[in-house]
C-alpha positions in Angstrom: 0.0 0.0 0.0 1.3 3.8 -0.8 3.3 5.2 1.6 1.7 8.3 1.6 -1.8 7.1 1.3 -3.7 8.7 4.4 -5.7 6.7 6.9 -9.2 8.0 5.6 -8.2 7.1 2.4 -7.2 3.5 3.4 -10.2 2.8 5.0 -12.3 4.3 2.1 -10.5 1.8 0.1 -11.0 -0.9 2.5 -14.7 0.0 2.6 -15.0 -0.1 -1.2 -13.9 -3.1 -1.1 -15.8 -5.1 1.5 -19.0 -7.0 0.7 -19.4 -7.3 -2.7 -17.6 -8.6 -5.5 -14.4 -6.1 -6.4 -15.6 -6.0 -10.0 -19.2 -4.7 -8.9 -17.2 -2.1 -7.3 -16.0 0.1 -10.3 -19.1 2.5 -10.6 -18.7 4.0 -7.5 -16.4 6.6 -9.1 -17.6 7.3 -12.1 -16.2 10.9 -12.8 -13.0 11.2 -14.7 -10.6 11.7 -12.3 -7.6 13.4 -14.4 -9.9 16.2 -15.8 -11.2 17.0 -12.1 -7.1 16.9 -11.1 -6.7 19.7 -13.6 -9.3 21.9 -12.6 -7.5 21.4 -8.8 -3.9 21.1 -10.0 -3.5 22.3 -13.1 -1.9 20.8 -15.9 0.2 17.8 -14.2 0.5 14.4 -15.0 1.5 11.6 -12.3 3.0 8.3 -13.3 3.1 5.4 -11.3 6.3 3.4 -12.7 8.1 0.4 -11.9 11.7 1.9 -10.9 12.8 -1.5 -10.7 11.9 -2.3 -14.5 14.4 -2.7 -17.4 12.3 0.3 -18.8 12.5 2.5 -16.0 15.1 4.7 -17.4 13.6 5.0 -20.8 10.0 5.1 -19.5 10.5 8.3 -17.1 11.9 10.0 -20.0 9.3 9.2 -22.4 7.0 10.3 -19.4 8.6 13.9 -20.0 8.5 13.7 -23.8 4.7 13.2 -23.4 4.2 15.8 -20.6 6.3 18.3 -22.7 4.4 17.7 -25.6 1.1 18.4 -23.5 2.2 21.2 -21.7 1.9 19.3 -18.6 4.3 19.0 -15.3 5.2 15.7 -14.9 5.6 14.0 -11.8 6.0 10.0 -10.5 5.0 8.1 -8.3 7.4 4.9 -7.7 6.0 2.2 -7.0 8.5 0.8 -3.7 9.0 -2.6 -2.3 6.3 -2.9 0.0 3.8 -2.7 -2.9 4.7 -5.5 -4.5 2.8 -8.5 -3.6 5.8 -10.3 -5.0 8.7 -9.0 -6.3 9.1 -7.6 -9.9 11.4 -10.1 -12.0 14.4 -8.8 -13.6 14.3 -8.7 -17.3 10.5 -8.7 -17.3 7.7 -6.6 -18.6 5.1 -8.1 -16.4 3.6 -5.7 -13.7 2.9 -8.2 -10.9 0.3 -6.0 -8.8 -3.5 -7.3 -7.5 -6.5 -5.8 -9.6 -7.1 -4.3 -6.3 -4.0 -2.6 -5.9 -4.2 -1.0 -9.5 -7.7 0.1 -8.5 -6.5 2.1 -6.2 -3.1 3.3 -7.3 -5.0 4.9 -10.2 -8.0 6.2 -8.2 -5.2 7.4 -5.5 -1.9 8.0 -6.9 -1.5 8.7 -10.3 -3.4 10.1 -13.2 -1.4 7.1 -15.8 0.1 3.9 -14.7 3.6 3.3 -17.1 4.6 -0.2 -18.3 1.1 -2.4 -19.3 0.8 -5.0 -21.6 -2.0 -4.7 -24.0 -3.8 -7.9 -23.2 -7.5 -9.4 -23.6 -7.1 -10.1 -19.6 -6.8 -6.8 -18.4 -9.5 -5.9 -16.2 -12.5 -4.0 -17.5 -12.3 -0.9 -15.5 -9.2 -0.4 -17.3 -7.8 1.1 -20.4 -4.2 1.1 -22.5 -3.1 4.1 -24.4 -1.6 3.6 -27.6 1.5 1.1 -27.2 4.1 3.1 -26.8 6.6 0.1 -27.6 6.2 -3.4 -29.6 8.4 -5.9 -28.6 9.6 -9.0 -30.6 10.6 -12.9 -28.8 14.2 -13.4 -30.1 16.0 -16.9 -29.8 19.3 -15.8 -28.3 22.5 -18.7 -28.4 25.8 -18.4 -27.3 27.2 -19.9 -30.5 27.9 -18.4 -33.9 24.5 -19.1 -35.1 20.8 -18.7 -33.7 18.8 -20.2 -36.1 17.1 -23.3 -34.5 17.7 -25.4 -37.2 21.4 -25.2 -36.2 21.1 -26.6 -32.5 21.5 -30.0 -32.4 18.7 -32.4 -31.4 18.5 -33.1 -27.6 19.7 -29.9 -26.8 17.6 -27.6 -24.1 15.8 -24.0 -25.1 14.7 -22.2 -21.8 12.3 -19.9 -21.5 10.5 -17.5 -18.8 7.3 -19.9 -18.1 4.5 -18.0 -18.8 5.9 -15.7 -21.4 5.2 -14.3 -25.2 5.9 -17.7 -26.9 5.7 -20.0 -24.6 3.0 -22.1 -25.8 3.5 -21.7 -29.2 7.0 -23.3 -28.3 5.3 -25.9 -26.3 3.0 -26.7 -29.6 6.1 -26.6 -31.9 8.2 -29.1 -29.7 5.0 -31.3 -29.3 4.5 -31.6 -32.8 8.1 -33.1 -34.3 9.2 -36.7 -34.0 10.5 -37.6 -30.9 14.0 -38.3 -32.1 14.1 -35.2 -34.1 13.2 -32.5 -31.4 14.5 -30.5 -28.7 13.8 -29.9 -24.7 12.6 -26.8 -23.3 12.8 -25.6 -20.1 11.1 -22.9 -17.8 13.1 -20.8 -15.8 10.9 -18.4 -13.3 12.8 -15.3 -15.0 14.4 -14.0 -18.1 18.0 -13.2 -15.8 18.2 -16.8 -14.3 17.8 -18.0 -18.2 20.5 -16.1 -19.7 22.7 -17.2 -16.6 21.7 -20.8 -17.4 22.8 -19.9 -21.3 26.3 -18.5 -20.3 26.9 -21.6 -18.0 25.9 -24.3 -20.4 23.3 -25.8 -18.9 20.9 -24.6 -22.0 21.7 -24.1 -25.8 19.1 -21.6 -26.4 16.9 -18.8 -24.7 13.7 -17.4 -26.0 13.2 -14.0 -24.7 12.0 -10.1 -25.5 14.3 -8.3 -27.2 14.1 -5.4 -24.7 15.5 -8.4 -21.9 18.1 -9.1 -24.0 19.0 -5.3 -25.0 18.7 -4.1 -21.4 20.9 -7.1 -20.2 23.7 -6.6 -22.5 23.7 -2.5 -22.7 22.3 -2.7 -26.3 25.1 -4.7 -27.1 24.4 -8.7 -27.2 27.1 -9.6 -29.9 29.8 -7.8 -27.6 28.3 -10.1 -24.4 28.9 -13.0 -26.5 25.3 -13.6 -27.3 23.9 -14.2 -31.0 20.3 -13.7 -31.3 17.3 -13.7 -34.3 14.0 -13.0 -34.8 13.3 -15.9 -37.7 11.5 -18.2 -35.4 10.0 -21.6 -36.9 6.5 -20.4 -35.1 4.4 -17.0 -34.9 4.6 -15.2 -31.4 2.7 -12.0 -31.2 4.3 -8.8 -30.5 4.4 -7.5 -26.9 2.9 -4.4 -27.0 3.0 -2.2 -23.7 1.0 1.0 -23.1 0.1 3.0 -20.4 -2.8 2.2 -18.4 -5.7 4.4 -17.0 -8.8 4.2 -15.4 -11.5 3.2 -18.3 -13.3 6.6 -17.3 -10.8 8.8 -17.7 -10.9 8.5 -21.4 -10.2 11.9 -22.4 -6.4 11.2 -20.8 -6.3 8.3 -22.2 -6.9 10.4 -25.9 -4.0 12.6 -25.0 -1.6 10.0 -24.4 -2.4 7.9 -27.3 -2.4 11.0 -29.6 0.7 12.4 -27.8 2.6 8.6 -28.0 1.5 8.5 -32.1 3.4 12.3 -32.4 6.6 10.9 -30.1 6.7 7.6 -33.0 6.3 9.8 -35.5 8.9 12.3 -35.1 11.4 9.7 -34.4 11.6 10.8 -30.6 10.8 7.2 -29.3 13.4 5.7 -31.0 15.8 7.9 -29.7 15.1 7.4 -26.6 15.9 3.8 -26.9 18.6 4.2 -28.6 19.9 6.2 -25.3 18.8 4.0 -23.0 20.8 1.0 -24.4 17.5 -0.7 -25.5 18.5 -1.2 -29.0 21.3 -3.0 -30.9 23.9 -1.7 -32.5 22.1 -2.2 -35.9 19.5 0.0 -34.3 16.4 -2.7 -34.1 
């Protein structure tokens, strides 16, 4: 819980909560929230971020692209250890919070919440701007080659359970002739799978490219890494937005028209590019 939540506000959360079903909850604040902050505040924005994310850097200074660009003051709101109900993996671009603690981070904290997938289980209440980034899965070896048809049968690909790909690697495995195939294995994060690749216990990794690029300082072929994105199977992109309260949609607008100006003008690539989140290639 926020640090500098107040106790009426805690227990107005609590009693939103209580005795009913937390998605029944949702219309009791119906009013867009970021439009009555302005008539209070001014122009400002407020970003709840990840500081531990491999985007952090690069997502606080999109942040102020984005605020500059809507002649807004932008401010954060870092979301510390003793939110997590868990803690955030390294590598990662999962934002491992309850629905309940979103709820209220959004309602409390900030007007935008940095870092969300776009996916068909994102609660209702909530809405993603325009991705701001679309990620590719990359098979990364630590040979001269990282085309899967050049591993030799019987050798192990790891992978973050759970992630972009997963399945469909599951599917692909499952489908070739036993004596023609290869292992996978889950690790529970991408850093514990490249640490398995350097030491030899694995041949191959699958993970996003921004894990890779962030891991290696936007530099894999310097770490010793060799990496493509011609996989034998379709993964879809990652794409990650940023997430507001499905009444505030007027923000919402802003953001996505302010992130399609940022792409356009070449700004978010920059950014990357800064922030050691691309290759030396520029991809």
């Amino acid at each position: 819980m926020s640090k500098t939540a107040s106790p009426i506000g805690l227990a107005s959360a609590a009693m939103l909560f209580a005795g009913s079903a937390f998605a029944q909850s949702f219309d009791i604040v119906p009013r867009d929230l970021y439009t009555e902050r302005m008539r209070q505040e001014g122009a400002k924005l407020v970003f709840c971020i990840n500081p531990e994310g491999v985007l952090a850097p690069f997502e606080r200074e999109l942040a102020q692209s984005i605020g500059q660009s809507l002649l807004a003051e932008v401010e954060f709101y870092e979301v510390g250890a003793r939110d997590w109900p868990t803690r955030p993996l390294p590598l990662d671009y999962r934002i491992v919070l309850t629905e309940q603690q979103m709820f209220i981070m959004l309602a409390q904290e900030c007007d935008g919440f940095m870092g969300f997938l776009l996916s068909p289980s994102n609660p209702a209440w909530m809405t993603i701007s325009q991705p701001y980034l679309s990620a590719q899965t990359v098979l990364v070896t630590r040979s001269d080659s990282a085309a899967l048809a050049d591993m030799p049968f019987g050798e192990t690909i790891g992978v973050r359970m759970m992630a972009a790909g997963d399945n469909r690697l599951i599917q692909y495995l499952g489908a070739q002739a036993e004596e023609s195939t290869w292992r996978r294995t889950p690790y529970p994060d991408n850093e514990l799978m490249l640490e398995r690749l350097v030491d030899g216990t694995i041949g191959a990794g699958m993970i996003w490219e921004y894990g890779l690029f962030g891991a290696t300082d936007g530099d894999p072929d310097a770490a010793g890494f060799s990496y493509s994105y011609d996989l034998p199977f379709p993964v879809d992109p990652i794409e990650i937005g940023i997430a507001t309260r499905a009444e505030d949609s007027y923000l919402n607008n802003l953001l996505s028209d302010a992130i399609a100006a940022l792409r356009a003008d070449g700004t978010i690539d920059a950014l990357l590019a800064e922030n050691g989140l691309t290759d030396v290639s520029g991809n």
